[in-house]
DRENGUPA-565988 format. One line per 10 residues: number of its first residue (from 1); for each residue x, y, z of N, C-alpha, C. Coordinates in steps of 0.1 Angstrom, whole numbers, plus 5000, padded with zeros to 4 digits. Layout:
% residues N
NUM) X,Y,Z,X,Y,Z,X,Y,Z  ...
//
This chain:
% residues 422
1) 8208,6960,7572,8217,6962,7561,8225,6974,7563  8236,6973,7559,8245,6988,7560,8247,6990,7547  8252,7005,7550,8250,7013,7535,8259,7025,7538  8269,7027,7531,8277,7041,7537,8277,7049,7524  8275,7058,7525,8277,7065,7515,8289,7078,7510  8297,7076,7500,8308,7088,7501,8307,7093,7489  8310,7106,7489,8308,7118,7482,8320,7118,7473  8320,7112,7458,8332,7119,7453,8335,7129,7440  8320,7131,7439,8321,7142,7432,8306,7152,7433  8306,7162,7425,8288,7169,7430,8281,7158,7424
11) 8283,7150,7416,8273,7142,7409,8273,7128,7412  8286,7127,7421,8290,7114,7422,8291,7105,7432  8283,7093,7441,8284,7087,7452,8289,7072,7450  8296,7072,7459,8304,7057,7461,8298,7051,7473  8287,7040,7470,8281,7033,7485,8288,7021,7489  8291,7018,7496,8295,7006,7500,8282,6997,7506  8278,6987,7506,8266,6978,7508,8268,6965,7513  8264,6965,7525,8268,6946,7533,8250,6944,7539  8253,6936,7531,8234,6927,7532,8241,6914,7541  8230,6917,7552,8237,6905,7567,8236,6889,7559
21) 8237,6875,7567,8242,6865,7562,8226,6858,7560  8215,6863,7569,8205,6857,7567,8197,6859,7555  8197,6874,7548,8192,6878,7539,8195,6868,7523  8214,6867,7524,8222,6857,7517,8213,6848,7520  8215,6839,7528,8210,6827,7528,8196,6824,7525  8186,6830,7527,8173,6829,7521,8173,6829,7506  8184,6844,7502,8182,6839,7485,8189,6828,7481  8199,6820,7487,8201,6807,7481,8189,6797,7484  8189,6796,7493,8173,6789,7499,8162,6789,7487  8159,6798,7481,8151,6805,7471,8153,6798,7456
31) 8169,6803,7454,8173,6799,7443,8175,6782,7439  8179,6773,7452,8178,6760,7451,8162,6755,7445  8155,6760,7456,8141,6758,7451,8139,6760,7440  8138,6771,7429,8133,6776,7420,8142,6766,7405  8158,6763,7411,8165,6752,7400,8162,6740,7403  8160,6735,7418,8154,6720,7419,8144,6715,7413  8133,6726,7411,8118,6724,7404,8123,6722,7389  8131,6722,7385,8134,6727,7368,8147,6714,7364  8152,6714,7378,8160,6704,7376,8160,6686,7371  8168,6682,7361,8167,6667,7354,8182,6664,7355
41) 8180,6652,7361,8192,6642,7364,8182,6625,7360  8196,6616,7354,8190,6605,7348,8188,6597,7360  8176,6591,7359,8170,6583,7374,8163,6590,7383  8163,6602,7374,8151,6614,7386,8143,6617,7376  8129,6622,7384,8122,6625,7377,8121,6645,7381  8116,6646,7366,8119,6662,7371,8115,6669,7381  8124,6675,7392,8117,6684,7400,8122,6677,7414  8124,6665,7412,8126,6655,7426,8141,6652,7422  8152,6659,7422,8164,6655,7426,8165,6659,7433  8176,6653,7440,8179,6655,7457,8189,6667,7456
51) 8186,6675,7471,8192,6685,7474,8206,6685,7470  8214,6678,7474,8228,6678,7474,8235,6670,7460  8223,6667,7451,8229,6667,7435,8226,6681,7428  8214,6682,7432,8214,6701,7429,8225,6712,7434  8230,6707,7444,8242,6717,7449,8257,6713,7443  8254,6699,7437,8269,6693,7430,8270,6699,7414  8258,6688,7413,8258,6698,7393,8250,6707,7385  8241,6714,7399,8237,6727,7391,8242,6742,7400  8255,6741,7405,8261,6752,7408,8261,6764,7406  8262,6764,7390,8260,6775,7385,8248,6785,7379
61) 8240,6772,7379,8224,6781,7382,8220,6785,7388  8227,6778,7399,8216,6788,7414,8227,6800,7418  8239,6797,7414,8246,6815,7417,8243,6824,7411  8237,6823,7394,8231,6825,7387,8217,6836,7388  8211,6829,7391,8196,6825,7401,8200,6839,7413  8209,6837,7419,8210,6844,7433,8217,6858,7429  8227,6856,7421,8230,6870,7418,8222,6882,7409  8211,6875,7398,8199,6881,7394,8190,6887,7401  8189,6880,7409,8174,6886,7417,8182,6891,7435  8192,6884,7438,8198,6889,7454,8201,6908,7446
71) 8211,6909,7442,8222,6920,7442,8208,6932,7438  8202,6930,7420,8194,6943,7424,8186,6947,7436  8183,6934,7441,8167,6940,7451,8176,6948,7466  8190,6943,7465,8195,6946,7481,8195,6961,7475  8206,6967,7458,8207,6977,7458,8195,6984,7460  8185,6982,7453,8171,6994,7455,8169,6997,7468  8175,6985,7476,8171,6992,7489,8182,7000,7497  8192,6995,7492,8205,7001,7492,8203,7020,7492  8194,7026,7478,8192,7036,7469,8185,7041,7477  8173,7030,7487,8161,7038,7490,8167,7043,7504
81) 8176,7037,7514,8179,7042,7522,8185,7053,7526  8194,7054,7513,8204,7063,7512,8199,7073,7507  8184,7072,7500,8178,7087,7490,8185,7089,7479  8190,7084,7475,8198,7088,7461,8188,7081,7450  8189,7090,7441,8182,7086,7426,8190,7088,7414  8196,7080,7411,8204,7077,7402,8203,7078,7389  8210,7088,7379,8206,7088,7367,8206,7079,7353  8216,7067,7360,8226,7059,7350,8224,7044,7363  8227,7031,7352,8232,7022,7360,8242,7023,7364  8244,7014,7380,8254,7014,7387,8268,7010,7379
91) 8280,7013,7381,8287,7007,7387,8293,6996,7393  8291,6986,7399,8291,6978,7407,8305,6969,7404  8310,6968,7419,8325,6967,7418,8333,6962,7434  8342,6949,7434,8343,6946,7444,8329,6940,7450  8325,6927,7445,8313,6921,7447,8318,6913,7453  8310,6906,7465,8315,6893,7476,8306,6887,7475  8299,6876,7474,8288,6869,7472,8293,6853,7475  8292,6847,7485,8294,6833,7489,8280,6828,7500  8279,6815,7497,8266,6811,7501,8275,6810,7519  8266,6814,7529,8269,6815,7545,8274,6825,7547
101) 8279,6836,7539,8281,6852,7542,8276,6862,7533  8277,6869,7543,8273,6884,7539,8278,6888,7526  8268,6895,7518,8266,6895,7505,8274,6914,7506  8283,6916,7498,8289,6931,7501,8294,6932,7484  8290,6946,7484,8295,6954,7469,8294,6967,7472  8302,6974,7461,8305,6985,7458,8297,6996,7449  8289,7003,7448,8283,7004,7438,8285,7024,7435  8296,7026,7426,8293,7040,7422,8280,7043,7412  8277,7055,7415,8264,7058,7407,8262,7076,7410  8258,7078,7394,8260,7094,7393,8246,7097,7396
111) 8245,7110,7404,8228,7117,7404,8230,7129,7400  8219,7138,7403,8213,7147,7396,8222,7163,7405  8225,7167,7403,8237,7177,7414,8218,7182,7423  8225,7188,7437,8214,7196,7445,8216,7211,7446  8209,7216,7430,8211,7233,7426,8206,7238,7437  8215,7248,7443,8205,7260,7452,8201,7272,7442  8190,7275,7441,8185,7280,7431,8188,7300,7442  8193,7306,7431,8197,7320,7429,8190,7327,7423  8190,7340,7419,8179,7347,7413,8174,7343,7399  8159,7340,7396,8154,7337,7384,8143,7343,7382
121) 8137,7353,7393,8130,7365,7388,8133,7378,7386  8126,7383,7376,8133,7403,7376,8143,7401,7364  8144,7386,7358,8156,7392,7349,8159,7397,7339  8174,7403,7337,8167,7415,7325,8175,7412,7315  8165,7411,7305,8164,7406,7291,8164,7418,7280  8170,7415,7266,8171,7424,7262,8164,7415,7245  8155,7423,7244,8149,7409,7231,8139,7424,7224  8143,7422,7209,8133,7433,7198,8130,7423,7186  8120,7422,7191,8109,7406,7181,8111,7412,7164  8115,7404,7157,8114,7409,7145,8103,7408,7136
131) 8097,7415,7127,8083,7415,7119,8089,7412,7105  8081,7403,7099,8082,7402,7083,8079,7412,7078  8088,7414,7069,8089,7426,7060,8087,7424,7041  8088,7431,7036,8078,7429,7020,8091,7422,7013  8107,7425,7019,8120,7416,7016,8114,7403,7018  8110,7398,7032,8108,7386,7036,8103,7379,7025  8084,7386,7023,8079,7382,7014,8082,7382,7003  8090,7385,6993,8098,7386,6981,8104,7376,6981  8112,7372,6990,8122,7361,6991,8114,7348,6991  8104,7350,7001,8093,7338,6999,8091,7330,6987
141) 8084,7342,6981,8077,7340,6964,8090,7332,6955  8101,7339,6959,8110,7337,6951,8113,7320,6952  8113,7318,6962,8117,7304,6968,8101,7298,6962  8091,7298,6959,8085,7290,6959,8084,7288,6941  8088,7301,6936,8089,7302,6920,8104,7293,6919  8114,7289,6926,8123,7281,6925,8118,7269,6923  8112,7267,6934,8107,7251,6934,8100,7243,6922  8091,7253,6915,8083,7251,6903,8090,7255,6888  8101,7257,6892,8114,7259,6881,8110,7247,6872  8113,7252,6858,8113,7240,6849,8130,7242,6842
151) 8133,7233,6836,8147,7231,6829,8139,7225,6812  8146,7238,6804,8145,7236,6792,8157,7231,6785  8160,7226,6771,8173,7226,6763,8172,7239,6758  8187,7241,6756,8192,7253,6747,8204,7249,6740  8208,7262,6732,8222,7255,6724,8229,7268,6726  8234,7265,6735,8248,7274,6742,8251,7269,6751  8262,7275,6757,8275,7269,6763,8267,7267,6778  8271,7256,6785,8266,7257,6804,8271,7270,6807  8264,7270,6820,8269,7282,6829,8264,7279,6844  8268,7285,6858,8264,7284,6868,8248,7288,6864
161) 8242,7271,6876,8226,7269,6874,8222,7264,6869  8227,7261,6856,8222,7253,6848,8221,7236,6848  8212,7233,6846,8211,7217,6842,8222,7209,6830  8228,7198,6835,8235,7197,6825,8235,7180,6825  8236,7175,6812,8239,7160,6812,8250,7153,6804  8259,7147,6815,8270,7144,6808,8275,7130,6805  8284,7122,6802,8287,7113,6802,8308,7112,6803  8308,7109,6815,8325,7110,6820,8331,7096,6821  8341,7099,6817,8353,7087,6821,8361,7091,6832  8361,7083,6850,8370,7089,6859,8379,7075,6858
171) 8395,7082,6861,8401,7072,6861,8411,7076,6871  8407,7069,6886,8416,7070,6897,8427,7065,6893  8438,7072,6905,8451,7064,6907,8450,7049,6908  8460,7039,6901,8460,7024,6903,8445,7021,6904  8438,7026,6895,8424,7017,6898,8421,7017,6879  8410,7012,6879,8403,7007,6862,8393,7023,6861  8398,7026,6845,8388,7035,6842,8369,7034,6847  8365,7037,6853,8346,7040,6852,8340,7052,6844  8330,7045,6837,8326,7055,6828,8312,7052,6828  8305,7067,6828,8290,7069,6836,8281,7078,6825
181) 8275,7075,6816,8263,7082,6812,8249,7086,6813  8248,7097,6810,8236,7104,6814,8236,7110,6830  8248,7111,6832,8245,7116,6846,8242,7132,6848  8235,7135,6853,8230,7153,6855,8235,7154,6868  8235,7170,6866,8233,7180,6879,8233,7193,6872  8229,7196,6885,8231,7216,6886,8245,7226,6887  8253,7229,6877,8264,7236,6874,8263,7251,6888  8274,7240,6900,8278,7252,6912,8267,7247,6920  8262,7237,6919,8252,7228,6934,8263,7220,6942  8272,7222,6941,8280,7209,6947,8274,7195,6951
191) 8270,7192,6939,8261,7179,6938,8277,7166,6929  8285,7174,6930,8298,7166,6916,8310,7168,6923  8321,7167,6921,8332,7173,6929,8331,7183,6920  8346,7192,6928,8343,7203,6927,8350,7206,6911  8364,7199,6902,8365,7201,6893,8362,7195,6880  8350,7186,6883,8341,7182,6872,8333,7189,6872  8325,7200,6883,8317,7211,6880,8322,7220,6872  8338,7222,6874,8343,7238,6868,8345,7231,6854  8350,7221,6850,8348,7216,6837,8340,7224,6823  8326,7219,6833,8317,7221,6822,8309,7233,6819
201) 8313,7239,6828,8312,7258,6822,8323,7258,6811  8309,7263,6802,8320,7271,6791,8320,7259,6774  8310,7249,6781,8312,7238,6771,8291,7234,6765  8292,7233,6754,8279,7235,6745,8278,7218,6744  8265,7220,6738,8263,7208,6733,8271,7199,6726  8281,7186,6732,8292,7177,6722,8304,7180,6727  8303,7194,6736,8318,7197,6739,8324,7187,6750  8337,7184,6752,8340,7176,6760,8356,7186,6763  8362,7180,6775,8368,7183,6784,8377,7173,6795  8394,7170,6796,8398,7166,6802,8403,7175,6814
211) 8399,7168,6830,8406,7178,6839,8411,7168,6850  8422,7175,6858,8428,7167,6873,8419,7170,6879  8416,7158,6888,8407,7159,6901,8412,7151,6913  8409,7155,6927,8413,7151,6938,8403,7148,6948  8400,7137,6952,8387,7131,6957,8388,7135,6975  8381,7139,6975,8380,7147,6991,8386,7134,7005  8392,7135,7012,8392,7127,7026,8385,7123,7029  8370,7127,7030,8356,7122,7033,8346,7117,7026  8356,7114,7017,8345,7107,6999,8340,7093,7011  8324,7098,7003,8317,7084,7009,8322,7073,7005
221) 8332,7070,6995,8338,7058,6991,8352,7055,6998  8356,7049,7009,8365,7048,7012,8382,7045,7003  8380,7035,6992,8389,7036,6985,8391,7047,6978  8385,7055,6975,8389,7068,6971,8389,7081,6977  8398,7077,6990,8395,7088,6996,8415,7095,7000  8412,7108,6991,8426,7113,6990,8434,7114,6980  8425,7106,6971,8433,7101,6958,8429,7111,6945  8442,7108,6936,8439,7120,6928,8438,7111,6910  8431,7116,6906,8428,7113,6892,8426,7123,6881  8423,7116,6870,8415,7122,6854,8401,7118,6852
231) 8397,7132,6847,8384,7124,6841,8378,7133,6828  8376,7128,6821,8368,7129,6806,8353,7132,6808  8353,7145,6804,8335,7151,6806,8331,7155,6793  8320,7152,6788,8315,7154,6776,8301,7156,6779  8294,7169,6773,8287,7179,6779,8277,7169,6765  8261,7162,6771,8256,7162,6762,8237,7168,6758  8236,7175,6765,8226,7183,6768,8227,7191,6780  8224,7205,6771,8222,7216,6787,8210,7223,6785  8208,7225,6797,8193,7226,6803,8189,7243,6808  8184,7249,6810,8186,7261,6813,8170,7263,6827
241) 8175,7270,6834,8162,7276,6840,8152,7281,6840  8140,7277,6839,8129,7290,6839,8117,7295,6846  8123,7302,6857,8109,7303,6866,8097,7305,6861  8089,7303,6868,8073,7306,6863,8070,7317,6868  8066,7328,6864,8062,7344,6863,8052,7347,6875  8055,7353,6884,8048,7359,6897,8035,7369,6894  8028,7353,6890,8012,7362,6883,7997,7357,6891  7992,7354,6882,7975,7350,6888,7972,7336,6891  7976,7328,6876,7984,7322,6867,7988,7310,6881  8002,7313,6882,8012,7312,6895,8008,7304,6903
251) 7999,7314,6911,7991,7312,6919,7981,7301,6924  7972,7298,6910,7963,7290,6909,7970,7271,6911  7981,7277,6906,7987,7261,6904,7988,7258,6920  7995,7267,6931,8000,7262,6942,7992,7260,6948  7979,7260,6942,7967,7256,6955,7952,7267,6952  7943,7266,6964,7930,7274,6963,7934,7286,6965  7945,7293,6957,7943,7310,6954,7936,7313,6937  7928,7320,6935,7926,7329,6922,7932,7338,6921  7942,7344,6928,7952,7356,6922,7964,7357,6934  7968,7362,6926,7983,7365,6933,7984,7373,6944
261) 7974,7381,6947,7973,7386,6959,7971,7383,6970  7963,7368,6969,7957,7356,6981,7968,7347,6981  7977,7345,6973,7984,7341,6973,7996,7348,6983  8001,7355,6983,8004,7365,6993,8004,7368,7004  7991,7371,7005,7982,7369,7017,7987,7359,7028  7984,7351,7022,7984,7336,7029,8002,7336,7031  8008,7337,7019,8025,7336,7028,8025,7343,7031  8022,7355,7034,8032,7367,7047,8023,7362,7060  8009,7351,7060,8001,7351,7071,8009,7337,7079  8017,7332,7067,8021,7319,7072,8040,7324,7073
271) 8044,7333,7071,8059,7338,7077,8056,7349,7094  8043,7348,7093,8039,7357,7101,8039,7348,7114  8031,7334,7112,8032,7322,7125,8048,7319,7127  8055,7317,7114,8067,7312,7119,8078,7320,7126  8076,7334,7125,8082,7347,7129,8077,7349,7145  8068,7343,7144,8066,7347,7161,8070,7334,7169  8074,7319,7160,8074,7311,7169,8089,7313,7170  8097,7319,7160,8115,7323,7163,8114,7334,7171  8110,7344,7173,8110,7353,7185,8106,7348,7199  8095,7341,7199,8096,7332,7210,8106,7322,7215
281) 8111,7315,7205,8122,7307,7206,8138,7317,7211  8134,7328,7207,8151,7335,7208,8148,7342,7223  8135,7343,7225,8135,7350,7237,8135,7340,7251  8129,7328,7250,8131,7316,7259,8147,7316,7258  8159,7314,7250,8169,7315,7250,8176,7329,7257  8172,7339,7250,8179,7347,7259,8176,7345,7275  8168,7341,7278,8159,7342,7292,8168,7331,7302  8172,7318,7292,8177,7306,7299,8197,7310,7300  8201,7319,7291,8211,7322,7291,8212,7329,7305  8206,7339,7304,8202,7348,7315,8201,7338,7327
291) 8197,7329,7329,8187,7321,7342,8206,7313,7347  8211,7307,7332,8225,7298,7334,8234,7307,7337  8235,7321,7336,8252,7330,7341,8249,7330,7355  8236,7332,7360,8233,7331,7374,8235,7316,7382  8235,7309,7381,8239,7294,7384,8248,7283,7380  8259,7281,7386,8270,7276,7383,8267,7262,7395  8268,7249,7384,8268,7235,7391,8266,7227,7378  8278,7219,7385,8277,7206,7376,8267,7198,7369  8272,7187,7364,8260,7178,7360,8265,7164,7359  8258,7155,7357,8262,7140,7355,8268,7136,7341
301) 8282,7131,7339,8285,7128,7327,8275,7119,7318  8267,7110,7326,8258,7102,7316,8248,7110,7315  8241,7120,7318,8231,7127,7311,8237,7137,7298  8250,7139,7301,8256,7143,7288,8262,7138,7276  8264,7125,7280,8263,7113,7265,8254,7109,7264  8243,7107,7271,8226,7105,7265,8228,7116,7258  8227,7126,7262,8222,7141,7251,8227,7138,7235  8241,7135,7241,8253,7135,7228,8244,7128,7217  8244,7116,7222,8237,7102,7218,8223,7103,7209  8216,7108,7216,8202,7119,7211,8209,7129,7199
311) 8221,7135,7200,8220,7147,7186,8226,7135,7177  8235,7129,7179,8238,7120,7173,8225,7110,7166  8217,7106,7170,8206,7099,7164,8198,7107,7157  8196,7120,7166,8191,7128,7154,8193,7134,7140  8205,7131,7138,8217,7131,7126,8215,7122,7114  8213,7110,7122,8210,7099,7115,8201,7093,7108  8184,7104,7118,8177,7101,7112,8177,7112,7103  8181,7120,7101,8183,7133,7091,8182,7126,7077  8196,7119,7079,8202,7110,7067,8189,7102,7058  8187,7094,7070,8178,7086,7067,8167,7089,7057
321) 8161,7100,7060,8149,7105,7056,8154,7113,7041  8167,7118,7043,8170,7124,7026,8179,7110,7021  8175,7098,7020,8175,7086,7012,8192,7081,7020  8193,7088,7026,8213,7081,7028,8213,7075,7039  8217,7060,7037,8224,7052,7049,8229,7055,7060  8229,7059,7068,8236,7066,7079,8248,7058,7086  8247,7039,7082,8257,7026,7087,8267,7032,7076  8263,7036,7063,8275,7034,7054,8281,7046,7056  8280,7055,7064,8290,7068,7061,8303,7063,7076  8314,7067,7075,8322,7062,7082,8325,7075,7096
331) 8320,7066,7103,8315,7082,7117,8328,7083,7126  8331,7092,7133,8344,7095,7140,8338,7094,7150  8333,7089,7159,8323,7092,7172,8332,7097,7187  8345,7097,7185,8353,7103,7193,8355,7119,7190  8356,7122,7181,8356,7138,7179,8344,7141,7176  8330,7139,7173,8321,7139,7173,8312,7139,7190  8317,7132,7197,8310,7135,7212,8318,7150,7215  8331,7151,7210,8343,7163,7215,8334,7178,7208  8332,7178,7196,8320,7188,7193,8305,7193,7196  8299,7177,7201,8291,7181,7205,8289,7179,7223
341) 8300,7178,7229,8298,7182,7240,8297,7190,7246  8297,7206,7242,8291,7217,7252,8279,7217,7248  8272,7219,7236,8260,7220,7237,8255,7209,7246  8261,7195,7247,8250,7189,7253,8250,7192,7266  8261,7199,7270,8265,7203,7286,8251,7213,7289  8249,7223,7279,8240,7233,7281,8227,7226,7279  8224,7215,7273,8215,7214,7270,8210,7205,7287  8217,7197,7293,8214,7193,7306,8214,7206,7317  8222,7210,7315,8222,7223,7326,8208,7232,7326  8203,7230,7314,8190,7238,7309,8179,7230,7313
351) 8179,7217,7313,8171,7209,7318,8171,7208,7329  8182,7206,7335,8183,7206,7351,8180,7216,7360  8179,7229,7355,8175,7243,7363,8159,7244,7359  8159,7240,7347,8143,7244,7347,8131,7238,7358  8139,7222,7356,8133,7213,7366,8133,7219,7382  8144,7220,7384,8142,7229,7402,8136,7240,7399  8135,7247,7388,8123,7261,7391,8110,7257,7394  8107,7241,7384,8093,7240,7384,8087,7235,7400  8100,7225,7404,8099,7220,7414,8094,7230,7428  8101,7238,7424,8103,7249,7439,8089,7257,7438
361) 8085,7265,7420,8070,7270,7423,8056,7261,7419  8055,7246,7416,8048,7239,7417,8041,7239,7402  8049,7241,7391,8046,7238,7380,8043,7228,7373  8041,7217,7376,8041,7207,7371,8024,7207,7365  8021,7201,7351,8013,7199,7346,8000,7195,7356  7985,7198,7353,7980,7187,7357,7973,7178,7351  7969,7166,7356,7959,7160,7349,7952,7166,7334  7942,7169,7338,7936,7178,7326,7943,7181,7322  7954,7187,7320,7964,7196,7307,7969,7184,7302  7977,7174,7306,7979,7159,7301,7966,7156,7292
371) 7954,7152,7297,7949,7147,7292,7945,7154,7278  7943,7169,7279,7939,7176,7266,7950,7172,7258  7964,7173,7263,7973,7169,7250,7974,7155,7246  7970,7148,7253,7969,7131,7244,7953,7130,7236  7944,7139,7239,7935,7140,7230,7937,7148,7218  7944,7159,7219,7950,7166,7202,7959,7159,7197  7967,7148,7205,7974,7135,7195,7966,7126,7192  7954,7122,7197,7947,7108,7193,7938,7117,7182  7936,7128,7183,7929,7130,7169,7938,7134,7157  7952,7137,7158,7963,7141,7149,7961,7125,7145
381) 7961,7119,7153,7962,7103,7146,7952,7095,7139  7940,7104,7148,7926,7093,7144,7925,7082,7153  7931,7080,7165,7926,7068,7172,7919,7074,7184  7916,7062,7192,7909,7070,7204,7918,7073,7215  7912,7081,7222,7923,7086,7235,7932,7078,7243  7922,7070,7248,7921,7060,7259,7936,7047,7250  7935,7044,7240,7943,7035,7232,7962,7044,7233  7959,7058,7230,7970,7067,7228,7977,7069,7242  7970,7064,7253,7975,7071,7265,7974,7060,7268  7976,7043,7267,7980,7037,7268,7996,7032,7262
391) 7991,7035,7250,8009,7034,7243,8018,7043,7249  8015,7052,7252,8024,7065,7251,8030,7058,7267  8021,7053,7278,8024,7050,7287,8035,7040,7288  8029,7032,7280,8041,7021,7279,8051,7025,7274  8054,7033,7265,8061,7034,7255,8073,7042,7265  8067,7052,7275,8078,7065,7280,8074,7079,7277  8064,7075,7265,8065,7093,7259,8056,7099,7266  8043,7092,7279,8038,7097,7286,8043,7111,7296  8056,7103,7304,8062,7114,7308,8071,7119,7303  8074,7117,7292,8081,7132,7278,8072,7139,7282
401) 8059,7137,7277,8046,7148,7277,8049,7155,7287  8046,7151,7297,8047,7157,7315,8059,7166,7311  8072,7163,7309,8081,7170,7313,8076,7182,7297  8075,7183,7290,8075,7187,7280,8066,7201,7283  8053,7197,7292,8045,7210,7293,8046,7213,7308  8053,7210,7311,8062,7214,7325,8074,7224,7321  8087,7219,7314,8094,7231,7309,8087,7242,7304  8077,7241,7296,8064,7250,7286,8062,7262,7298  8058,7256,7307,8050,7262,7315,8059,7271,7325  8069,7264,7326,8081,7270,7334,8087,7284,7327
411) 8091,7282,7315,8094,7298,7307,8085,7303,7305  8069,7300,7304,8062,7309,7307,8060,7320,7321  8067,7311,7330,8071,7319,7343,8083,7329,7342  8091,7324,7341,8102,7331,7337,8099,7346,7332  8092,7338,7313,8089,7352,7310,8080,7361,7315  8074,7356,7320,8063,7365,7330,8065,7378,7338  8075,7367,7343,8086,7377,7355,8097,7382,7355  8103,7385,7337,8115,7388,7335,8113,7402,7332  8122,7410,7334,8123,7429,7327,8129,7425,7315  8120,7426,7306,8121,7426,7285,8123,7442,7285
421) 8133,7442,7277,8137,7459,7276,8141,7454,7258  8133,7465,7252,8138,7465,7235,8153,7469,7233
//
């Protein structure tokens, strides 16, 4: 078989591939056989039609047949000759395929660039970990006495914060009045547009209010998007806030504390895990910033619209999980790859360097470390090991794992061997 291979970009090879006539010919050889057995013509019994009605009226099966199973198996070998490991499907282009010749295609396909790895020890980092402080903890409490907020009635006018329930008439341009009762929100949540919120400051129980309003470009409602209207708000209960008092009290409700001091405790012990896992996180970053000014090389455009692809799904399931459709919002996905294409640039370039570090000082997980982590998932789960590290296999996420405590283990190197100056 011939195989030439040309270079047209750092990530990019163009092979050209001519599989000789005998190889051809055995997979038609192959392919007759496999449609002759399967093949029905009236006066035959299945399997026993003759060769040359199978070459008249099942033509298309057996090119079929030959180009399924001929073209990948030549490319792999095509791939294995040549050493290239490809990150993305081919290409494939200028295909020749006739039964008594040589079977020839084109196949571009992007790989992984070949980093010469430059200095990634000694480097100097400049990182001052920050500590929770009695602010932090204040702000905590605060946020948790939010959450257990109650909304009372009162009889005075709304204000920013407040709970409020109204009953409005909107009436778009060229469209039919809609009129909606009982609807609430939080006065300055931007949970409303923006001048049905300003409305209702300033309005008591019964008070009502006519104002212009202009429906945003990106109203989840497509017909109303840009358009300007009226609408009729009539304030019919307002609600007011009332945190619950930072006491003993308090405390008891959010769980197994007896006083407010264990209560405490326990958040500044639990801002205290998360504070070291962001200093760690900011310090892997400075470290990888540091590792990427020193190494300049390309990457494969398909590992950077997989990335894309990935923040993009992850978006969606964002949605998903706070109750919103993610089909019904109307997506731009062309300026949306354009924003998130440098991160994902960095985000491959970051993968890609870590991997030649590990490669070059022999990081790679072993066994045992694999295995301890599919046993802290089969008990996160409750199933047995053996069942977990079967799916995960099938599934792919096996070697997520691998690469996962492989990068792990990699900025553990890094930082090992970096100069951290405060």
């Amino acid at each position: 078989m011939k195989v030439a291979v040309e270079e047209l970009e750092a990530c990019k090879r163009r092979l050209q591939v001519e599989a000789p006539e005998e190889i051809v010919q055995q997979a038609w050889e192959e392919a007759y056989g496999r449609v002759g057995r399967q093949a029905r013509l009236p006066g035959f019994r299945k399997g026993h039609v003759p060769r040359n009605l199978v070459k008249l009226h099942f033509a298309d099966e057996v090119r079929r047949e030959v180009v399924q199973r001929l073209i990948p198996r030549v490319y792999r070998q095509a791939l294995a000759e040549a050493q290239l490991h490809p990150v993305e499907e081919p290409d494939l282009q200028e295909v020749t395929l006739e039964e008594g010749s040589p079977l020839k295609f084109t196949a571009v396909v992007e790989i992984k660039p070949a980093i010469r790895l430059g200095t990634y020890t000694e480097l100097s980092i400049q990182h001052s970990p920050t500590v929770v402080t009695d602010a932090d903890l204040e702000n905590a409490l605060e946020h948790l006495r939010e959450q257990h907020a109650e909304f009372r009635s009162v009889e005075r006018a709304a204000d920013r914060g407040d709970l409020v329930i109204v009953d409005y008439t909107l009436t778009a341009e060229g469209m039919e009045p809609r009129r909606e009762e009982g609807s609430a929100f939080v006065v300055g949540s931007q949970g409303v547009l923006p001048e049905i919120d300003e409305a209702v400051i300033g309005l008591a129980r019964g008070g009502e209010r006519d104002t212009r309003l202009r429906f945003p470009d990106d109203h989840r409602r497509e017909d109303l998007r840009g358009k300007t209207g009226v609408a009729t708000v009539r304030v019919v209960e307002v609600k007011e806030k009332v945190l619950p008092p930072p006491d003993d009290e308090f405390a008891m409700v959010l769980g197994a504390y007896t006083t407010l001091d264990e209560l405490k405790a326990a958040v500044r012990k639990e801002l205290e895990t998360q504070r070291e896992r962001d200093n760690r996180r900011a310090l892997e970053d400075k470290v990888v910033d540091a590792l990427l000014a020193q190494h300049d090389f390309q990457v494969p455009e398909a590992m950077v619209l997989r990335q894309v692809a990935h923040l993009i799904e992850q978006a969606r399931e964002r949605m998903r999980r706070q109750g919103v459709d993610p089909d019904r919002i109307r997506w731009d996905y062309e300026k949306l790859t354009e924003e998130l294409r440098p991160g994902a640039v960095r985000a491959v370039r970051r993968a890609l360097l870590l991997e030649a570090i590990a490669e070059t000082e022999r990081l790679a997980p072993g066994e045992a470390e694999v295995d301890a982590e599919v046993e802290k998932i089969a008990q996160a789960s409750r199933r047995p090991a053996p069942a977990v590290r079967r799916l995960m296999e099938k599934s792919g996420d096996l070697e997520g794992l691998r690469s996962s405590l492989q990068e792990a283990r990699t900025l553990d190197f890094l930082i090992r061997h970096a100069r951290i100056e405060s």
